[in-house]
N, C-alpha and C positions, 0 to 999 in steps of 0.2 A: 519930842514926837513931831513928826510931819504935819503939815495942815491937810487936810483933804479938800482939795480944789472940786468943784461942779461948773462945770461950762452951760451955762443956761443960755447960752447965744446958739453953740452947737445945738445943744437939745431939741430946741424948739422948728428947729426947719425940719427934724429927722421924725417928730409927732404929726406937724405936718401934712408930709410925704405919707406916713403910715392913713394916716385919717382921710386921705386924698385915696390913698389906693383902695381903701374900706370903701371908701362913696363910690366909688366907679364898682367894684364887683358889686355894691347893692345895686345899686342900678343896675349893671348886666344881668343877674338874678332878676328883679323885678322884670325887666326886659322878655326875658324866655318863659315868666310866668304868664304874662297878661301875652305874650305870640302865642305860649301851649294853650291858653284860653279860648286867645280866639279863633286859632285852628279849629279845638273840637267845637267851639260853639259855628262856627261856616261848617263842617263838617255834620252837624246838629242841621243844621240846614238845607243839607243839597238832598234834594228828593228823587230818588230812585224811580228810576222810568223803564219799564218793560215793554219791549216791542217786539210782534212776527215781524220778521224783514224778509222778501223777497231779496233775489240774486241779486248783481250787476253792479253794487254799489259799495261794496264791500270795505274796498280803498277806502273813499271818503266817510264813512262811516267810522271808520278805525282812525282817523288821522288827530294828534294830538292835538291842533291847532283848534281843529272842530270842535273837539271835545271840551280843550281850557273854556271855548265861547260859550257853550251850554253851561257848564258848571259855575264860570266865574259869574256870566252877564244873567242866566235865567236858573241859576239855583236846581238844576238837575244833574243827576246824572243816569246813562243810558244804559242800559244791558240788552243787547239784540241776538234775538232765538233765531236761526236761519230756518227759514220753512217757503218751500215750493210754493208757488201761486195756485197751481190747484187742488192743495192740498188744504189751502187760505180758505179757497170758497166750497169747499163739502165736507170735511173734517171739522171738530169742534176747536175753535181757533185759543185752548187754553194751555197756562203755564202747567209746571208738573204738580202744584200743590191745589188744583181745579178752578183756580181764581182767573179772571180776563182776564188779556194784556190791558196794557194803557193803549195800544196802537197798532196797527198795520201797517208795514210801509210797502203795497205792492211793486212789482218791477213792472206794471204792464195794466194800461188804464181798462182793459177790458174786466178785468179780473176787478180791478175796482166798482165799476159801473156793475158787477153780476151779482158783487158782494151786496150791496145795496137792496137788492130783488129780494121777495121773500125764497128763503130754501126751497127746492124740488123735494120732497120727502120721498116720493116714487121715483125717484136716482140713487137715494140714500145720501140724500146732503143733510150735514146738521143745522142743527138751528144756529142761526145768526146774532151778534151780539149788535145791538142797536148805534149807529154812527153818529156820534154827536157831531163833527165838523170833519173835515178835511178836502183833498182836491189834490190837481195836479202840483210836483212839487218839484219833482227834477225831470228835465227833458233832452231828451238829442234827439234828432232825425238821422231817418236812415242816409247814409250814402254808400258810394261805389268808390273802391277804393283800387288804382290802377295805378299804371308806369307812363312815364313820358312818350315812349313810341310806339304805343297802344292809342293814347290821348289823338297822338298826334293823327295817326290813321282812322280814329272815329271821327276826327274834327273834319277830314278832308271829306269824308263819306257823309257831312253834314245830318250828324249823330250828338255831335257834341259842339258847343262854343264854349269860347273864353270874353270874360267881360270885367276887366282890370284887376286880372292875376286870377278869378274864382271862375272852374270848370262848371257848365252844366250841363246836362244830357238832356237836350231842347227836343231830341224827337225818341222818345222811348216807345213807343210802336214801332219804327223802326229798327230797334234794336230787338227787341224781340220778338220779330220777325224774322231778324238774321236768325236767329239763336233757335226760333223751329224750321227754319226751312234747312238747317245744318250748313249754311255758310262757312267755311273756313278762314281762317286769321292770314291765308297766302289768300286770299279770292281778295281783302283790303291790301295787302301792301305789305303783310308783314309774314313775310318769305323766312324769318327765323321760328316760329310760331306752327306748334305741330296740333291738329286736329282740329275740331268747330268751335264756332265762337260760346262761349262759356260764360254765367256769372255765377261762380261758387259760391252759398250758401253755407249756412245750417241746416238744419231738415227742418220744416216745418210739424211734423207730428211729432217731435220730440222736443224743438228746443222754442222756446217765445221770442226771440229774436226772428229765427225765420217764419216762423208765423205773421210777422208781423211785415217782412218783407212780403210773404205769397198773399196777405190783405192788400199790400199796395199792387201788386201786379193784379191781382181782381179789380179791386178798384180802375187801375189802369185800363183795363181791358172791358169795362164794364161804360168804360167814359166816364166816372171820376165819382157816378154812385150807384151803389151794387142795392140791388131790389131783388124782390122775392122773384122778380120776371127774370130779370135778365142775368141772375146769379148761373141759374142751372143751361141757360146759354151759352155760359163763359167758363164753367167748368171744366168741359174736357178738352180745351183749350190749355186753361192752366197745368189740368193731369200730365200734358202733354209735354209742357216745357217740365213739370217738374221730372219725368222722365229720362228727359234728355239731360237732366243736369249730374247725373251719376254719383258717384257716391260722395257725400255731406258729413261733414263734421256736425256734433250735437253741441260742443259750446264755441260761443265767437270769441273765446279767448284764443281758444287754440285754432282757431283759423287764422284770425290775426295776426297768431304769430308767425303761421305754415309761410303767409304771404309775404311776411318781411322775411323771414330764415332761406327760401326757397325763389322767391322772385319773379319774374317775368317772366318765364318760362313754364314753371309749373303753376303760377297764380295771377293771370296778368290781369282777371278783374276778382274781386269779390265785393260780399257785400258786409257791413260794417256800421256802425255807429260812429258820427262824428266825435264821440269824446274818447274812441280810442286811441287815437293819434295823440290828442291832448296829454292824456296820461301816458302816453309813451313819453314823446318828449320831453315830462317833466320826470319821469322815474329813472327813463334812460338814454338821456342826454349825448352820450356818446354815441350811440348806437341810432338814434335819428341824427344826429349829422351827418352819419354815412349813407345815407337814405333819403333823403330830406331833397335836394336837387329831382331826384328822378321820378318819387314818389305822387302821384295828382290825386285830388279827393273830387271825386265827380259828386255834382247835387244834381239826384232827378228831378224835372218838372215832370208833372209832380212829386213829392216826396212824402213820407210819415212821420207824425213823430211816436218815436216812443218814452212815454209818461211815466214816470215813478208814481206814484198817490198816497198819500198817507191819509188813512182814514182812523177817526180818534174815537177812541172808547170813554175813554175821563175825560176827568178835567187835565189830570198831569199827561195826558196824553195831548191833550190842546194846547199846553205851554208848549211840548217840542215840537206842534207843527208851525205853532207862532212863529217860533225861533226861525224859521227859515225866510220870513221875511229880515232877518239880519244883514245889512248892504255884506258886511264884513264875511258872513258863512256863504251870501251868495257870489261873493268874489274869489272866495276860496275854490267854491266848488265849478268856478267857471276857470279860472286859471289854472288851477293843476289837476282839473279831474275830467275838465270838456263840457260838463252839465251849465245848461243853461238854465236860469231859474226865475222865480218872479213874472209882472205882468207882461203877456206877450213873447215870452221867451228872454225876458229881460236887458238892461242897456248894459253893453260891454266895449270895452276900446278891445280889438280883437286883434294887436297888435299884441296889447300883452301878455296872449300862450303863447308866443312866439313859434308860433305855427302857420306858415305859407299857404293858403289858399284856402281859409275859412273865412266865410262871409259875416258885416255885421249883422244880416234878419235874414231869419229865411221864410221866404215869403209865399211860397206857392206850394200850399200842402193839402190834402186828402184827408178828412175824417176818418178819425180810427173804425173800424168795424167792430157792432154788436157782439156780443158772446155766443148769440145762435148763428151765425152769419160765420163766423172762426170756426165751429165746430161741426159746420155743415161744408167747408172746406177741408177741414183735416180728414172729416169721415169718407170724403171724396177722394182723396190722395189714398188713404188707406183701402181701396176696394180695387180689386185686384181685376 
């Protein structure tokens, strides 16, 4: 009979190999236990934040980048109701199940400053939920947003200067003077250029951006602060131009766009938010290069800004306005969205939106106007 041989030298590397691949799947296993662990236990953790958000901001509010910083760095996460500003201050500001939000984030500091006030109950405002903290939080100022041989034609008529690469509209009384006396775009220089000289708008009774522009043209025209005196002076002054500025788009997105899709011809000025251009640039890169040479962003002396504000209900509504002191969200929000944030309008190397003729401070600005002072302007446009 045969012997039966056993090879215990082969054996033992092939136990081994087996015992070696057993250790590595425990581990792998252990590995996706204590991940699926700590997922749900982070996920156990991030606290749900409900906010009314006003318009304007939409973009950066939605942006991934945003979002991972809230949830990884301050443990929330955000759910934003879109709700109109005037609907913020005389509507009851609650979710569907009757509970406050954590926060308000208006598009427009008046509306912040009205919310504050107690209700008018003889307008039919409702009552207000109490503000624990908040303040101005995202800003841009208004500008005028023209073509290169329009620039060039208000710079000669000593309307506008240039002062190393950045436009500004150094004599805005006389530009809106041209603009009621009905000047024509051939009476400067520009013989391609059909009708009077124009700055296309929003409407003011309808949209908060031009509202905000027809406070700085009071302002302006008031000498830099509007009083109970010299408001109703300066009124039908304003009536006047807003007359003469014919028909308005209701949102500045879609002016914006009128003005790049359409041109120097049909749009050779309007009026605009400095972080539109920023967010172009960054969303659509190709399409401002083609643009970008010809394009000028004029800064009126003076100018407005207009404020986003978040105003806090909780406590978890004070974590997300903390947050926005974050270098990292306010560099986001300044590099690809235009918003300036932080003390002062915040410090930026403005280099990097890689956008041509935006300054680093803007310096010479106008006080936003009261809520009665806006509404005593709108009621004035609207009287026939």
């Amino acid at each position: 009979m045969a012997d039966i041989i056993i090879d215990n030298d082969n054996k033992k590397p092939n136990q081994r190999l087996i015992g070696f691949v057993i250790l590595v799947i425990l581990i792998f296993i252990v590995a996706i236990v204590v991940a699926i662990k700590g997922f749900n236990n982070r996920e156990n953790n991030i606290t749900k934040v409900f906010g009314a958000v006003g318009g304007g901001k939409e973009n950066l509010l939605a942006d991934e980048e945003f979002n991972n910083i809230l949830t990884e760095k301050y443990g929330i996460s955000v759910v934003n109701i879109s709700k109109s500003n005037g609907k913020l201050v005389k509507d009851p500001v609650k979710k569907e199940d009757g509970s406050k939000f954590d926060f308000i984030f208006f598009s427009d500091q008046r509306f912040y400053d009205y919310y504050k006030t107690p209700a008018d109950k003889l307008n039919g405002e409702a009552d207000r939920d109490t503000v624990l903290s908040g303040s101005l939080t995202l800003n841009t100022p208004i500008v005028i947003y023209s073509w290169d041989i329009v620039v060039d034609s208000l710079i000669k008529e000593n309307i506008v200067a240039e002062n190393n690469g950045i436009y500004y509209i150094t004599n805005m009384d006389k530009l809106l003077n041209y603009i009621l006396e009905g000047k024509t775009w051939k009476e400067i220089g520009l013989n391609n250029l059909y009708g009077s000289i124009n700055i296309a708008s929003t409407d003011p009774i309808t949209s908060s951006p031009g509202a905000t522009y027809y406070g700085l043209l009071l302002s302006i025209m008031c000498g830099g602060e509007v009083t109970e005196d010299n408001i109703e002076q300066n009124l039908p002054k304003l009536k006047e131009f807003y007359n003469k500025s014919g028909y308005m788009n209701n949102t500045p997105a879609d002016l914006f766009d009128m003005y790049l899709k359409t041109g120097v011809g049909a749009k050779p000025m309007i009026v605009d938010y400095e972080k539109s251009i920023i967010d172009f640039a960054n969303s659509n890169p190709d399409g401002y290069a083609q643009v970008k040479d010809k394009i000028r962003i004029l800064y009126p002396i003076p100018t407005i800004w207009n404020s986003h504000c978040i105003a806090t209900l909780t406590e978890n509504g004070n974590k997300y306005y903390n947050a926005f002191n974050d270098k990292d969200i306010q560099q986001l929000a300044w590099n690809k969205y235009g918003f300036r944030t932080g003390v002062t309008g915040g410090n930026y190397d403005v280099s990097s939106v890689g956008v041509n003729g935006v300054p680093q401070t803007i310096d010479t600005t106008v006080s936003g106007l009261r809520m009665n002072i806006y509404t005593r302007l709108i009621e004035f446009l609207k009287e026939k």
